[in-house]
OpenMM code with the backbone's topology and positions (N, CA, C; nanometers):
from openmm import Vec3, app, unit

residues = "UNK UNK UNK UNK UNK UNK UNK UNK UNK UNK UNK UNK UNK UNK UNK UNK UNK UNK UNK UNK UNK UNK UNK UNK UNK UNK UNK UNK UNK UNK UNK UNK UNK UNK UNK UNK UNK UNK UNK UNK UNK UNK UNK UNK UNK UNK UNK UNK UNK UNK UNK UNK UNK UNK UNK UNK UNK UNK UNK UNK UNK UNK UNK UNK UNK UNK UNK UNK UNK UNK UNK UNK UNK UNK UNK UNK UNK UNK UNK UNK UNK UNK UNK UNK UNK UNK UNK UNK UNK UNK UNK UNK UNK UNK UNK UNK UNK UNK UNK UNK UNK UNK UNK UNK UNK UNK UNK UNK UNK UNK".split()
positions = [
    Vec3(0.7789, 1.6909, 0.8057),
    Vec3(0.8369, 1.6185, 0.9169),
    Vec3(0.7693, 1.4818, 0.9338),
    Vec3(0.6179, 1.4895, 0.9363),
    Vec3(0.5800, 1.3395, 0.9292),
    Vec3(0.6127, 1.2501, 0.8697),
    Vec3(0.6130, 1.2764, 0.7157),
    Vec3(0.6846, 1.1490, 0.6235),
    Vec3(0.8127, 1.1049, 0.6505),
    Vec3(0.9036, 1.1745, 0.7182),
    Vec3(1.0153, 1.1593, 0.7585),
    Vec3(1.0223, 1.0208, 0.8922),
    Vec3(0.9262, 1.0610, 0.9467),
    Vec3(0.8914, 1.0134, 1.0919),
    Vec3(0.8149, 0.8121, 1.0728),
    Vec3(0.7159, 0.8629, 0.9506),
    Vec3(0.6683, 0.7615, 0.8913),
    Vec3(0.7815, 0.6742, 0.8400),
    Vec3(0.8678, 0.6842, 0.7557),
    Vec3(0.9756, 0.6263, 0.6622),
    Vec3(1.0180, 0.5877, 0.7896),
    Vec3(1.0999, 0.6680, 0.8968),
    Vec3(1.1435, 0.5700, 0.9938),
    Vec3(1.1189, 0.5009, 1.0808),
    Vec3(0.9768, 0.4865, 1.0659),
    Vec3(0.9253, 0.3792, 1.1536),
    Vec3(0.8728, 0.2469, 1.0504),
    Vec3(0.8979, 0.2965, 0.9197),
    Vec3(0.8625, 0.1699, 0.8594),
    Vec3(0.9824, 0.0899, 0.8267),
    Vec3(1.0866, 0.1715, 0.7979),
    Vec3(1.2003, 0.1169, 0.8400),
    Vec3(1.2294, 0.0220, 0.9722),
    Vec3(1.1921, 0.0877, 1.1076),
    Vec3(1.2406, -0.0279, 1.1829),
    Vec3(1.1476, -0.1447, 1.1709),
    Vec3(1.0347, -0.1158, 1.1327),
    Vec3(0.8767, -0.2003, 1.1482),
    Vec3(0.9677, -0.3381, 1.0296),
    Vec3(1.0232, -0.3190, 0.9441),
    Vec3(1.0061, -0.3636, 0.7816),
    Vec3(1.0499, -0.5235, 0.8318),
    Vec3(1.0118, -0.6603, 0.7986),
    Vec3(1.0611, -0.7475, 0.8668),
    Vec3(1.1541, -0.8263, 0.7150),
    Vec3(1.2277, -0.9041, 0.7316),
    Vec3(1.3261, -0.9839, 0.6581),
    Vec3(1.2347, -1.0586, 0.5756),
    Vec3(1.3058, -1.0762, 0.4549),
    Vec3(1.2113, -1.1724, 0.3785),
    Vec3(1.1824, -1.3055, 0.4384),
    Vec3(1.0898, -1.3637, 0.3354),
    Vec3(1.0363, -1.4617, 0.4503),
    Vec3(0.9999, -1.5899, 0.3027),
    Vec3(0.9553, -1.6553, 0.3154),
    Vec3(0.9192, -1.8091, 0.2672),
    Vec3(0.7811, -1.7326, 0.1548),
    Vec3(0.7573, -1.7859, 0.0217),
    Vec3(0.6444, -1.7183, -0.0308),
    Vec3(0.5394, -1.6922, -0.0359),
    Vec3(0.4493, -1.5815, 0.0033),
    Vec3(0.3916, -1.5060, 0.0218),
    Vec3(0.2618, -1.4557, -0.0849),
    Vec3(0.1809, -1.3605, -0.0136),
    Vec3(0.1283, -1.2638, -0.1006),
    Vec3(0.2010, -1.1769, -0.1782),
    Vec3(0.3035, -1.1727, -0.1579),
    Vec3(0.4240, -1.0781, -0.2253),
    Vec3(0.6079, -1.1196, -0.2794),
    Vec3(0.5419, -1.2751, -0.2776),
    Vec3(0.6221, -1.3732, -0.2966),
    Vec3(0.7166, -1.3876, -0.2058),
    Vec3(0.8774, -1.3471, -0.1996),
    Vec3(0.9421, -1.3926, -0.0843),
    Vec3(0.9580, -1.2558, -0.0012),
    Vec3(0.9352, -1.1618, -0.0610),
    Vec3(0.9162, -1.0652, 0.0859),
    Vec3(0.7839, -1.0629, 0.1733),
    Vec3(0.8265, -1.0201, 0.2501),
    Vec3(0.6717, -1.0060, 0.3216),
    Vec3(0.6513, -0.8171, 0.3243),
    Vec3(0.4760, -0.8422, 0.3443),
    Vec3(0.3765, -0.7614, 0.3041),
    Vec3(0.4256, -0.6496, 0.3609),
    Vec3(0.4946, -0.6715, 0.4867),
    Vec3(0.5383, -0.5341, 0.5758),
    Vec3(0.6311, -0.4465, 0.4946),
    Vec3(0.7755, -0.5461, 0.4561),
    Vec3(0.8461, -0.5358, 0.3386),
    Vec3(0.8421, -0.4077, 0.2644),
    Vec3(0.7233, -0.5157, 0.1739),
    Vec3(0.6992, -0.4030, 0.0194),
    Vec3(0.6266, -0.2554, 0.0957),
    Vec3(0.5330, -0.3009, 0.1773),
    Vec3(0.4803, -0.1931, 0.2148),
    Vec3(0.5579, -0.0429, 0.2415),
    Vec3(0.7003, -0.0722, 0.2340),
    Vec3(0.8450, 0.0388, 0.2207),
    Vec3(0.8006, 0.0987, 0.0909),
    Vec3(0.7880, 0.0196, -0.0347),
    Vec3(0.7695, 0.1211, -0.1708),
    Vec3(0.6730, 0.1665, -0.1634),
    Vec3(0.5584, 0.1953, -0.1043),
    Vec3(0.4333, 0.2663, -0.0822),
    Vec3(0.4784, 0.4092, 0.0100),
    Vec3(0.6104, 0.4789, -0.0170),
    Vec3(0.6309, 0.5309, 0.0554),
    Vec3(0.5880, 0.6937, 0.0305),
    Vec3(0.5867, 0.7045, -0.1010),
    Vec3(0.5225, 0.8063, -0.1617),
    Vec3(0.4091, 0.8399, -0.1778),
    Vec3(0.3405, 0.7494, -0.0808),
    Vec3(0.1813, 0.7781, -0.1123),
    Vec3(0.1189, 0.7823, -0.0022),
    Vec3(0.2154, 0.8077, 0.1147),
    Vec3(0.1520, 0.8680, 0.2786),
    Vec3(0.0586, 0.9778, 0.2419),
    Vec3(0.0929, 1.0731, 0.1410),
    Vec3(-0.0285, 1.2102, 0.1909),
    Vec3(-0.1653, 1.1104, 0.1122),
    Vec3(-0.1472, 1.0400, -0.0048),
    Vec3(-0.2879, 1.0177, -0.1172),
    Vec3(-0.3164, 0.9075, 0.0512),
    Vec3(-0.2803, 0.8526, 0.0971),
    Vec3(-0.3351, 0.7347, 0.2230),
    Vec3(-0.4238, 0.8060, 0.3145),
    Vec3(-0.3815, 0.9603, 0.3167),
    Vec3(-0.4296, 1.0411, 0.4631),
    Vec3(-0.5465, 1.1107, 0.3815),
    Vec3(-0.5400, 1.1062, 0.2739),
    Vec3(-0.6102, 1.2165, 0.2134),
    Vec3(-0.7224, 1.1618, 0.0744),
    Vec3(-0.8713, 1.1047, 0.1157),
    Vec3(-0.9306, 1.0554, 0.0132),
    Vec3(-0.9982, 1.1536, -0.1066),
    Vec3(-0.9394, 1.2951, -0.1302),
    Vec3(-0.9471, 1.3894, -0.2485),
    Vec3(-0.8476, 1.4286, -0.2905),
    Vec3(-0.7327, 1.3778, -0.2228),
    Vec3(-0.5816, 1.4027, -0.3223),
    Vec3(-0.5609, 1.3323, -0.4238),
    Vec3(-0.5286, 1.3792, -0.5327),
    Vec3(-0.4287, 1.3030, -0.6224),
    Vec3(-0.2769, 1.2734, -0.6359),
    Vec3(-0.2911, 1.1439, -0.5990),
    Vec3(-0.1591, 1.0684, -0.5555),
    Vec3(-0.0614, 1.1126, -0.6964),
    Vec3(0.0814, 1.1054, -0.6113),
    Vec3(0.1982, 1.1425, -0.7175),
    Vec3(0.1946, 1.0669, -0.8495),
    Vec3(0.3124, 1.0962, -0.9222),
    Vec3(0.3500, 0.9813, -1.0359),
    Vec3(0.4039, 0.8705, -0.9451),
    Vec3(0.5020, 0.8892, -0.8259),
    Vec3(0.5489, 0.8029, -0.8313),
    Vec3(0.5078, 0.7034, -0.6890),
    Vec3(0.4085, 0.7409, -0.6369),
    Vec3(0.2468, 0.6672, -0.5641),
    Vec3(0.2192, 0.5973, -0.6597),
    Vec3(0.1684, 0.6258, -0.8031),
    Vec3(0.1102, 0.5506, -0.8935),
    Vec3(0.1518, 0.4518, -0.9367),
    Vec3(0.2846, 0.4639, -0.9383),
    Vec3(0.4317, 0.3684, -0.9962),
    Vec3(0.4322, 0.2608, -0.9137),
    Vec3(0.4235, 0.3316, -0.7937),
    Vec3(0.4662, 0.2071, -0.6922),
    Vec3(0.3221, 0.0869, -0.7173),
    Vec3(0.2058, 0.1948, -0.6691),
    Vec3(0.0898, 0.0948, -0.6686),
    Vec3(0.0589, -0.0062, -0.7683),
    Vec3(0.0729, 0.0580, -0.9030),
    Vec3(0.1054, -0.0409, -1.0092),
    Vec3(0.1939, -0.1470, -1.0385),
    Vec3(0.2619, -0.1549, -0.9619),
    Vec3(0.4061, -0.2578, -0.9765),
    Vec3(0.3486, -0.3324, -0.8470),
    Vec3(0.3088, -0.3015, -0.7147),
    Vec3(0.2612, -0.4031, -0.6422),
    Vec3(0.1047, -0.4451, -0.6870),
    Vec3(0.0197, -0.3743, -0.7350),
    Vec3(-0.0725, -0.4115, -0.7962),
    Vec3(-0.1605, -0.5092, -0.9120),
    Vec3(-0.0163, -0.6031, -0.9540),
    Vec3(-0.0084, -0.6793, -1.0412),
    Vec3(-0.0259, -0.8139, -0.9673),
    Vec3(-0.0310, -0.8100, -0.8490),
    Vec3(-0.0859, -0.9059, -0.7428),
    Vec3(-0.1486, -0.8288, -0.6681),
    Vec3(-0.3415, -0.8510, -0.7482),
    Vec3(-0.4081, -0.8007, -0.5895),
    Vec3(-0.3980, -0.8663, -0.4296),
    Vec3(-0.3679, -0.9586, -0.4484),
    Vec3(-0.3552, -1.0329, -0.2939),
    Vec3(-0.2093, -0.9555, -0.2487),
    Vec3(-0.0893, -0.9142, -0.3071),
    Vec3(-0.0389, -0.8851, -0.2218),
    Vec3(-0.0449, -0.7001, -0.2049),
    Vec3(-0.1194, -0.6891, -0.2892),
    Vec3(-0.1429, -0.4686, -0.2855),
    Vec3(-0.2471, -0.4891, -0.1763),
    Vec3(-0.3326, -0.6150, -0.1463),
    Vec3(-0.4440, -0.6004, 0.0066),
    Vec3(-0.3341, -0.6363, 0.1226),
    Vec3(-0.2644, -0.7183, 0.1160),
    Vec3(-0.1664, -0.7503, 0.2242),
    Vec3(-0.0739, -0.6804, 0.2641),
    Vec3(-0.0645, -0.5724, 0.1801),
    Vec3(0.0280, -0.4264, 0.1854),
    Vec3(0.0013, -0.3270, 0.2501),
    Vec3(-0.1750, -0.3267, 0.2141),
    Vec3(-0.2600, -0.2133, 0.2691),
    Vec3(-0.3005, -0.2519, 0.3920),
    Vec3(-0.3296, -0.3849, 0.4300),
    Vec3(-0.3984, -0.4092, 0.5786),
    Vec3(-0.2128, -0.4532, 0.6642),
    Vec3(-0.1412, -0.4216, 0.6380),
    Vec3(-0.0091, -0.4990, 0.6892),
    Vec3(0.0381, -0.4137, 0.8008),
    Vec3(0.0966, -0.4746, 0.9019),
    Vec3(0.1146, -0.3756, 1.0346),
    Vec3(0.2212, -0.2566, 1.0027),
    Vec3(0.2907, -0.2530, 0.9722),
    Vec3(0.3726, -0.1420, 0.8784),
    Vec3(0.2558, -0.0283, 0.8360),
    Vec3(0.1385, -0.0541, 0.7358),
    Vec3(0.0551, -0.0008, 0.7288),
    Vec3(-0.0254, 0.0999, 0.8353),
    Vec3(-0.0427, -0.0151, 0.9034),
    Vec3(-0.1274, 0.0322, 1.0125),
    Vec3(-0.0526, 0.0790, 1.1002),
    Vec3(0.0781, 0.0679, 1.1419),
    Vec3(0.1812, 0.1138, 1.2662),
    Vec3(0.1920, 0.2583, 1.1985),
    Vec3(0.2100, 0.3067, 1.0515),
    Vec3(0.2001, 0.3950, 1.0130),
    Vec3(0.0775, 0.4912, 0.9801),
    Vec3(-0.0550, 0.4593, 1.0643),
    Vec3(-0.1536, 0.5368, 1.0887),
    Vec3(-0.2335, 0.5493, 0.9121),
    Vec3(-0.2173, 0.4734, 0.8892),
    Vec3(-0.2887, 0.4527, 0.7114),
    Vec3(-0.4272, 0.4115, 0.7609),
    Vec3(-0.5256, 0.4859, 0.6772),
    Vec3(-0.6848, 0.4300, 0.7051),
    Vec3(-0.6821, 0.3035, 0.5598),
    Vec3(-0.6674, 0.1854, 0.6043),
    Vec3(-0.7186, 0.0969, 0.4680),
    Vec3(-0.8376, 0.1744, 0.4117),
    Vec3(-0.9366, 0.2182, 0.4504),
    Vec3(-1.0267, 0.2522, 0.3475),
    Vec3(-1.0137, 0.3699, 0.3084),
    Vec3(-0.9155, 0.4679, 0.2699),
    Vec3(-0.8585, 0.5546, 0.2231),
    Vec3(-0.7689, 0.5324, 0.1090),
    Vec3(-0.6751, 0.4191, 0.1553),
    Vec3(-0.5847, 0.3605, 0.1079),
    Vec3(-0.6220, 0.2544, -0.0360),
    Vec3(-0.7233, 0.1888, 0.0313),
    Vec3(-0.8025, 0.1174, -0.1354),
    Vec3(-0.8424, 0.1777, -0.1963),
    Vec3(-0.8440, 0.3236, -0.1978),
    Vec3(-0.8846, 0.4074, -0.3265),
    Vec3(-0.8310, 0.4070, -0.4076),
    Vec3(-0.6985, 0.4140, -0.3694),
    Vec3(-0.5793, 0.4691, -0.4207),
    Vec3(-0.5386, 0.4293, -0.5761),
    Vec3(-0.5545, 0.2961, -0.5961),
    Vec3(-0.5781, 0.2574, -0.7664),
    Vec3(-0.6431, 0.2961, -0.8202),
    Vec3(-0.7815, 0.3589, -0.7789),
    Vec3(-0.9036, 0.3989, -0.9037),
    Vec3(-0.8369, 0.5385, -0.8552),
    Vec3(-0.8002, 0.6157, -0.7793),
    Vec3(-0.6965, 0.7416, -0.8228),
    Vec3(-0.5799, 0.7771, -0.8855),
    Vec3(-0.5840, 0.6881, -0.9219),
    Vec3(-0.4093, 0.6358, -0.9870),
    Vec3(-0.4571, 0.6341, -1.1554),
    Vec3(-0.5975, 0.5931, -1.2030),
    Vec3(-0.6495, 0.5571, -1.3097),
    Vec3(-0.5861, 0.4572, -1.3513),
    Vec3(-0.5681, 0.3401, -1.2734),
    Vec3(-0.5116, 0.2041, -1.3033),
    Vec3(-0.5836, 0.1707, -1.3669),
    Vec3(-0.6149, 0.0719, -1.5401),
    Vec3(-0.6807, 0.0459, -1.5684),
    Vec3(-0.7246, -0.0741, -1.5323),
    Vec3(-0.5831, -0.1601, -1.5485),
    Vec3(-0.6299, -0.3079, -1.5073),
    Vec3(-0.5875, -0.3128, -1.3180),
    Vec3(-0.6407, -0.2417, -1.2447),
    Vec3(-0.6944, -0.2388, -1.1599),
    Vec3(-0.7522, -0.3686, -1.0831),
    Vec3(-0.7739, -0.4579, -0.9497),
    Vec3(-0.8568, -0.5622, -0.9396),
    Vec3(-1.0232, -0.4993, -0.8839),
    Vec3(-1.0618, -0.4333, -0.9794),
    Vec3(-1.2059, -0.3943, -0.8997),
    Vec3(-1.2706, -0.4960, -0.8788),
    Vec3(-1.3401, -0.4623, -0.7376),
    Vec3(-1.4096, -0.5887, -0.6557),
    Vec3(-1.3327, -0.7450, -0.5859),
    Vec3(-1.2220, -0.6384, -0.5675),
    Vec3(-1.0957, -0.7781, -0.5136),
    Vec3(-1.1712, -0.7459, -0.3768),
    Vec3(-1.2027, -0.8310, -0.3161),
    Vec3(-1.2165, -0.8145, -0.1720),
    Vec3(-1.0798, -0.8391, -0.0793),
    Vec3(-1.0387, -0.7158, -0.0147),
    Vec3(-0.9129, -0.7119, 0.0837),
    Vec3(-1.0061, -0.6881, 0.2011),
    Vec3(-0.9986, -0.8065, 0.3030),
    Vec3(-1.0353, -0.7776, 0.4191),
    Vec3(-1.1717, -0.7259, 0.4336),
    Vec3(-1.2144, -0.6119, 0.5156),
    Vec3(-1.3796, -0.5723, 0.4855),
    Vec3(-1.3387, -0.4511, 0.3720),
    Vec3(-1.2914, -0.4314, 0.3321),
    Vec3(-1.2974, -0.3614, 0.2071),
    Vec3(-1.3050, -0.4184, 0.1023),
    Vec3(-1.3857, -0.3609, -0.0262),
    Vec3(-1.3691, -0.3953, -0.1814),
    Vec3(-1.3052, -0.2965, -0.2410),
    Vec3(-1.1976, -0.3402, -0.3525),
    Vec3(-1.1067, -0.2833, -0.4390),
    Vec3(-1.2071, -0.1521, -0.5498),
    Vec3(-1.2340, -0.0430, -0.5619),
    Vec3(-1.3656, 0.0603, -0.5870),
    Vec3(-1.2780, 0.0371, -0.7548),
] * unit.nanometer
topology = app.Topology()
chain = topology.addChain("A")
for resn in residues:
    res = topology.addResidue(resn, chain)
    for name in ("N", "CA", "C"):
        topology.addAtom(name, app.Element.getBySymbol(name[0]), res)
């Protein structure tokens, strides 16, 4: 029932694209919609996130500035995500090219 609850509040949260960005012309709230599969690996820092958590993170992950602007983004946070749960989530994913030591906010990329 939560993920359900989550999806529709990121839905109304999600704002219109916007001028370019950390995530080029969408904004961070936006993309933060394809991170939708990875509510339990966000709540949970000993889960292993899905295939398709991994998928997503990797495809926004090809810009660390906009996978930090994703993770600290009010969408994020309106959806009860701990960022420092949430920056795990690539070195659980076994991303290789990964941005370790991207600094997002007071977090570093592990």
């Amino acid at each position: 029932m939560r993920p359900l609850l989550v999806l529709a509040l990121l839905f109304v949260i999600a704002g219109a694209a916007h001028g370019a960005g950390e995530c080029g012309r969408a904004s961070a709230d936006r993309v933060a919609l394809r991170l939708a599969p990875c509510i339990s690996a966000a709540d949970d820092p000993q889960s292993t996130p899905t295939s398709s958590c991994c998928s997503a993170v990797h495809a926004i992950g090809k810009s660390p500035s906009c996978l930090c602007a994703v993770m600290l983004s009010g969408t994020a946070r309106a959806a009860g995500i701990k960022p420092e749960v949430a920056i795990t989530i690539p070195k659980r994913c076994n991303m290789a090219d990964r941005p370790v030591g991207y600094k997002c906010g007071d977090y570093t990329l592990p």
